[in-house]
N, C-alpha and C positions, 0 to 999 in steps of 0.2 A: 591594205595588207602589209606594205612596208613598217608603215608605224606602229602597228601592232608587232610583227615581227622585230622590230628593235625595241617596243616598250618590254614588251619577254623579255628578251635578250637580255636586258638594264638590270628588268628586277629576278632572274635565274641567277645572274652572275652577282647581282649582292647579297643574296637568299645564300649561295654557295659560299660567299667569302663569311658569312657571319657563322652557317654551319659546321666550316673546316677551322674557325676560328676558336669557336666553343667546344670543338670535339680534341682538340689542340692543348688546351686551356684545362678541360678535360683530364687528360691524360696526366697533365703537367702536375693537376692538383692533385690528384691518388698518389701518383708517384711521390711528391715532395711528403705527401702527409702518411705515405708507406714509411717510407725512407728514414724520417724524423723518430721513430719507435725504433729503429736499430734491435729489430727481430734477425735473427742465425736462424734457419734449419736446425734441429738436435741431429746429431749420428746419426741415429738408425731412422732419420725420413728417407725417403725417397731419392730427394737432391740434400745429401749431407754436409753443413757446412754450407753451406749457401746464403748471402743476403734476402732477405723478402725484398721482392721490390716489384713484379710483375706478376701475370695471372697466373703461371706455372707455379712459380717458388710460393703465392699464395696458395694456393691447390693443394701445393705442397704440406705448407704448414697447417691447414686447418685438418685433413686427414691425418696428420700423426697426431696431432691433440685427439681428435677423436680416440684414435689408435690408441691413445697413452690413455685414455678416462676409462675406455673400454677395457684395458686390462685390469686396470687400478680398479674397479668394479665389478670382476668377476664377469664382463660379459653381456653385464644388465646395464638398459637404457634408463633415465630417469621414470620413464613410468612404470617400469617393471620391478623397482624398488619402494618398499612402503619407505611413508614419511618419516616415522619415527621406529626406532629399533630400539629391541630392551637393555639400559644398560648392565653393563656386566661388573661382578665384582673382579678383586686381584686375580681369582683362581678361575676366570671365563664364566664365572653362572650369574645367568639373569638375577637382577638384583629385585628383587620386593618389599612393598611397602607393609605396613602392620596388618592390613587387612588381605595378604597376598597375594594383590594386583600386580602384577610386572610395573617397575620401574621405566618408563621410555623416555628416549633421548631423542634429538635430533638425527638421524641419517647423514653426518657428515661427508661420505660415497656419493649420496643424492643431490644433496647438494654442492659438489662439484662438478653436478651436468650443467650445472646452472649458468658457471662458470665457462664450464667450457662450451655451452651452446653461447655464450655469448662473445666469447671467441673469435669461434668458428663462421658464426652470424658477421662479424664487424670483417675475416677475413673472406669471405665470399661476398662480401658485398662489393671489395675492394675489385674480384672481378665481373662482379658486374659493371661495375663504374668503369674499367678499363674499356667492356662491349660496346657498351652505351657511347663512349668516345669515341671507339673504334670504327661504329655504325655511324655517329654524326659525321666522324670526317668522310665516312664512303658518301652520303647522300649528300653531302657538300660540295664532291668532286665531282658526283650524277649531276647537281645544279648549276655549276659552273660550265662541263661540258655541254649541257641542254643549251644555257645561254649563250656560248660561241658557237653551237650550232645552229640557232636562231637568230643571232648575229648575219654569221657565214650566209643564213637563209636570204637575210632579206636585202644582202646586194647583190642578189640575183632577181630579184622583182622589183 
């Protein structure tokens, strides 16, 4: 029973140093590769004026991009906007071809969801990556204490 209780013991507490190692490591890489982009908050976010660098101030910033596409669009989400829209002449009227077809153009609107979901995608991932560190270094320090508890254990048998 001793040997088993300190073979635990050995491999809890190196299970624990590699998880709080990597969840460490973790942290360190989002951060430095947040960081390295030298994103501001605009004004009217949330935290104005703020560095991005953590999951809040991310939070932060990918809700006012939305916030900003959403106004800048009337409201509508990329799929509530058709693909192409009729271009206009100088005076705002749809323009037509000889046989009059509506002229259509790109959705330039529509295509700044594109943008901005891809954004907003690269900033919420940023907290995801934070959790995921967050959670490694907790099960890290659960492994490490298992192992000194099964340490602790087994000089008592």
């Amino acid at each position: 029973m001793k040997k088993l209780l300190i073979v635990s013991a050995v491999l809890a507490i190196i299970a624990g140093l590699i998880l709080v190692a990597g969840g460490v490591w973790g942290l360190s890489f989002t951060y430095t590769n947040i960081a390295r982009e030298n994103i501001t908050t605009p004004d009217d976010a949330t935290l104005p004026g703020v560095p991005v660098r953590g999951p809040l101030t991310l939070k932060t910033q990918a809700d006012i991009i939305r916030f900003h596409t959403l106004r800048t669009t009337g409201g509508k989400t990329y799929a509530q906007m058709p693909r192409q829209v009729p271009q206009l002449d100088v005076g705002g009227i749809p323009m037509v071809d000889a046989s009059g077809t509506p002229i259509l153009k790109a959705n330039t609107a529509r295509d700044m969801w594109i943008t901005a979901t891809t954004l907003t995608t690269a900033l919420n991932l940023g907290i995801i990556s934070y959790a995921f560190s967050a959670f490694t270094i907790l099960f890290g320090l659960i492994s490490l204490w298992t192992g000194v508890t099964f340490y602790a254990l087994s000089k008592k048998y």
